[in-house]
Each structure stands twice: as C-alpha cells, then as structure tokens.
C-alpha positions in Angstrom: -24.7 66.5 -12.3 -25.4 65.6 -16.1 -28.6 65.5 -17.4 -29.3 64.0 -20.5 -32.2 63.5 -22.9 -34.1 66.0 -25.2 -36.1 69.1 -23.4 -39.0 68.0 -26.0 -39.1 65.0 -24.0 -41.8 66.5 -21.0 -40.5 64.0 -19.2 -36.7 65.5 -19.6 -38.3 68.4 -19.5 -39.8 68.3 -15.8 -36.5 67.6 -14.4 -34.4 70.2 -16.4 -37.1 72.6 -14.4 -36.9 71.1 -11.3 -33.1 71.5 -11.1 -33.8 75.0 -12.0 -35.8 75.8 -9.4 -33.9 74.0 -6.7 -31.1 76.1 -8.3 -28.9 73.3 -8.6 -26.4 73.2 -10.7 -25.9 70.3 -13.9 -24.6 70.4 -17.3 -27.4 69.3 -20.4 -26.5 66.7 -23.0 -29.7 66.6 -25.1 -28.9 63.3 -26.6 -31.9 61.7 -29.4 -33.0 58.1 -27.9 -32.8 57.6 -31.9 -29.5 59.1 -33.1 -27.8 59.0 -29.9 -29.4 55.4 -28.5 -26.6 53.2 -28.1 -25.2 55.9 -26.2 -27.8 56.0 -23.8 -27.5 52.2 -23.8 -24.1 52.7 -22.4 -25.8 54.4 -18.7 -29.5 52.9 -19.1 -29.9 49.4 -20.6 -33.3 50.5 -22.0 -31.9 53.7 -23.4 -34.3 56.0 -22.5 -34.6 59.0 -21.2 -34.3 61.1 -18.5 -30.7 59.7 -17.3 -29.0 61.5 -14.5 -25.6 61.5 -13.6 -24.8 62.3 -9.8 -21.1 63.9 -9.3 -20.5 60.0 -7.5 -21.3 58.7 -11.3 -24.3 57.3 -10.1 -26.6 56.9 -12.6 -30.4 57.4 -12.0 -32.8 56.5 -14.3 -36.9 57.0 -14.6 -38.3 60.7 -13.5 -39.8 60.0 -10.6 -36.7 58.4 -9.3 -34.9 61.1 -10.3 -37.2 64.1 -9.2 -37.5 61.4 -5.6 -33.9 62.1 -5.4 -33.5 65.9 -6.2 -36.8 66.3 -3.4 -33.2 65.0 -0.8 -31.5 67.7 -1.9 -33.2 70.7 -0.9 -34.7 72.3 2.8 -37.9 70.7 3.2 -39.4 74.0 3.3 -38.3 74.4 -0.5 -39.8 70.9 -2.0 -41.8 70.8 -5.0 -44.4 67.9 -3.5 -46.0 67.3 0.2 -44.0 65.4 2.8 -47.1 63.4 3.2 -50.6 62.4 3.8 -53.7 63.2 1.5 -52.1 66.6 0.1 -49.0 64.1 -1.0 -51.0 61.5 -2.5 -53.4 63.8 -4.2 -49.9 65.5 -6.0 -48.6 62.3 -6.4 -52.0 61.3 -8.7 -51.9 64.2 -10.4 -48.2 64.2 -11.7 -49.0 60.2 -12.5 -52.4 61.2 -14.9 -49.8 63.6 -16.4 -47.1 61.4 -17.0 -49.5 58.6 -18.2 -50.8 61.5 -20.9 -47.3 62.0 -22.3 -46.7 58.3 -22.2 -49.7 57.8 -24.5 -48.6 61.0 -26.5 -45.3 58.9 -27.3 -47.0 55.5 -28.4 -49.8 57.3 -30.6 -46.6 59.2 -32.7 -44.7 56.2 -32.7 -47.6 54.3 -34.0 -48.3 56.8 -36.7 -45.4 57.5 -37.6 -42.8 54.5 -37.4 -45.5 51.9 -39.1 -45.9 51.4 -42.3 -49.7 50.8 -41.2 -50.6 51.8 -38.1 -53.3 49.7 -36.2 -56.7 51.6 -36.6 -57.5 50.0 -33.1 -54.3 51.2 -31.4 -54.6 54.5 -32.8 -58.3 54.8 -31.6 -57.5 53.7 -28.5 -54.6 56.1 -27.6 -56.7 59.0 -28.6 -59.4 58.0 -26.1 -56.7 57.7 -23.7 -55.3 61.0 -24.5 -58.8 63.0 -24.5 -60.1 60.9 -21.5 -56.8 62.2 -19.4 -57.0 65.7 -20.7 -60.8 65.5 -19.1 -59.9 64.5 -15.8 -57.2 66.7 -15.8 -59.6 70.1 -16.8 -62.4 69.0 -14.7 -60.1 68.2 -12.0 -57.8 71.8 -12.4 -61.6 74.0 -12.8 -62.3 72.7 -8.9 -58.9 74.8 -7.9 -58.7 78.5 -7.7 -55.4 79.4 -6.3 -52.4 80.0 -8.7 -51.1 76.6 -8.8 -52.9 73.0 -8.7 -52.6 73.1 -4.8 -51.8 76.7 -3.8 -49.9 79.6 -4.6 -46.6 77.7 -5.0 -45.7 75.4 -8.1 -45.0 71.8 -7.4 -44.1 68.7 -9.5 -47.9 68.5 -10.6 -48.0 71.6 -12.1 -45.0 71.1 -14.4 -45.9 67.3 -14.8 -49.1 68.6 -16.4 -48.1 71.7 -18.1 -44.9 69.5 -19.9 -47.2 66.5 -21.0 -49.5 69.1 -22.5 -46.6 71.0 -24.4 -45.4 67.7 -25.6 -48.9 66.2 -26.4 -50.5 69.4 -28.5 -46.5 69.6 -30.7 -46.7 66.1 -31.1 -50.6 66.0 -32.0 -51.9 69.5 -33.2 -54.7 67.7 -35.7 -55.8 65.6 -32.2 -55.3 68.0 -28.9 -57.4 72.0 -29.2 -56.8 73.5 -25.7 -59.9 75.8 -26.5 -62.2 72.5 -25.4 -59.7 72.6 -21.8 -59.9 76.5 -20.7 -58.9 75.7 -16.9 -56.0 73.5 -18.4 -55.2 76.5 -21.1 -55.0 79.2 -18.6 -52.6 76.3 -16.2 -50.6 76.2 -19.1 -50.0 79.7 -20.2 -49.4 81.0 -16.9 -46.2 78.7 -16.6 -45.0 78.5 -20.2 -44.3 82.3 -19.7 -42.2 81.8 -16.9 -38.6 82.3 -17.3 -37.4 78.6 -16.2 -39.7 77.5 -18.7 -38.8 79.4 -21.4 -35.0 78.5 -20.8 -36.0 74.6 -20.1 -37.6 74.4 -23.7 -37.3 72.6 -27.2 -39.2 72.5 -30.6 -40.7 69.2 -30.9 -38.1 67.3 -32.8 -39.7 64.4 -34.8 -37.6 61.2 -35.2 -34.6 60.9 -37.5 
C-alpha cells in the first residue's frame, strides 16, 4: 500500500499510525496538496489528502474511509474502534469532534494566511469553534480515568484527538495553550512519547 500526504496533516497522520500499529506494511510519499497538487489530482479529483493506494491500485480516499478499510484487515480482537453499539458510537463521536477541530485548524490558517485580508468574522468564528471543541473534548477526557479515552488500549479516538491537537497548537501557538486543557495535555503527552508517534511525525510545514 502507498500512502500519501504530509504526516503534519493529523489527518495523514492518523492513518500513517494506524498502519503502524496493525503492522501493516506501505510505503510513504509525503506529497504537499500545494506543490505536489496536480499530482494528487491525478488519484483524488479534489486533491486532498489522505490518499491510499491498495496493492489492487485501488484508490481510497477520505480517513474514515480509509481507517473503515484498514479496521477489514486485522483480527477483530486487534481493531482500534468497537464492533458496535453505544461503546462504538461514543468512539465514533469522539474521533468526529477531533477531526472537526483539525478541520477548523486548516480553514483558520488558510484564512490568515492565504488572504490578503482575512474576514474578521471568519476568523472569530473558527476560534470559537476551535476553543468550543477543545472544551468538550477536556471536559469530556477528565470524566475518564483509564489510560486511554475508553480503556487501557488505544483506539482511533485517541490518535484522532491527540493528532488534531499536535496539528492545531503548530498551526496556532498565539491561539491554542494546553495549560487551560490539563486532562487533554496529559492525553496528549502520554502518546506523543510513544514510539509509533514519534516515527509517524512532521514539523508543521506552512504553505509554499
């Protein structure tokens, strides 16, 4: 398999680690959706990013589609997210409030950066966004006192969170002080010193 796409990208990111940890095996191309995006065109009309290539050529695009996939590809036993009911659907709203962080991440730099003038309403808005998610998320993480969001193994939430976060303070140190988040700050050291984390990793890279 082929996985392309940046590891500054959380949303590369979380797949890179879940291939990892299901110890299967794929080659990285860490193409830019800027220098590299007609490229990317050429397997994702959209040319974003995450962009998996199976060994059949497939091409699957979107994380969740992709992570849905690698879930096929393991033992049951060995999955990263429930098989069902309330424990499933509790993961699966976690890892969504994560990705929906990072998403908002990306449109606040883009609107700072890329415009000439940025709309003070956007801006204000994707900052409430970004500290109303960051909120739920601590309040939600300080109910829990196993190791990992929903037990003593990681799952797809707890890199979906720990990944936006990483992304969201590089992107925006001026906006995002993990001091004001301790349950989320402690979430996030514990698995940024893990080896598949330190290996699946990447400076911020701005655009150029």
């Amino acid at each position: 398999m082929i996985l392309i796409g940046q590891y500054d990208s959380s949303f590369v990111r979380r797949v890179g680690i879940a291939l990892t940890l299901y110890d299967l095996s794929f080659e990285h191309r860490p193409w830019s959706v800027f220098s590299d995006f007609e490229a990317l065109r050429g397997l994702n009309p959209t040319g974003r990013v995450p962009v998996l290539v199976l060994d059949d050529d497939e091409v699957l695009i979107d994380t969740h589609a992709i992570l849905d996939h690698l879930d096929t590809l393991v033992a049951p036993e060995r999955r990263l997210v429930p098989a069902e009911g309330p424990a499933r659907r509790h993961s699966l709203k976690v890892s969504a409030l994560a990705s929906q962080l990072a998403d908002t991440a990306v449109s606040l730099f883009y609107e700072k950066v890329l415009h000439e003038a940025p709309s003070p309403v956007l801006v204000e808005r994707r900052g409430a966004q970004l500290l109303g998610g960051l909120a739920a998320l601590e309040a939600e993480r300080n109910e829990r006192r196993t190791t990992h969001w929903f037990g003593e193994r990681i799952g797809h939430a707890d890199i979906a969170v720990a990944a936006a976060i990483r992304h969201t303070r590089d992107s925006h140190p001026d906006l995002v002080d993990l001091e004001a988040y301790p349950a989320l700050a402690r979430h996030c050291a514990a698995l940024e010193a893990l080896p598949v984390f330190t290996t699946i990793s990447q400076p911020f890279l701005p655009p150029a």
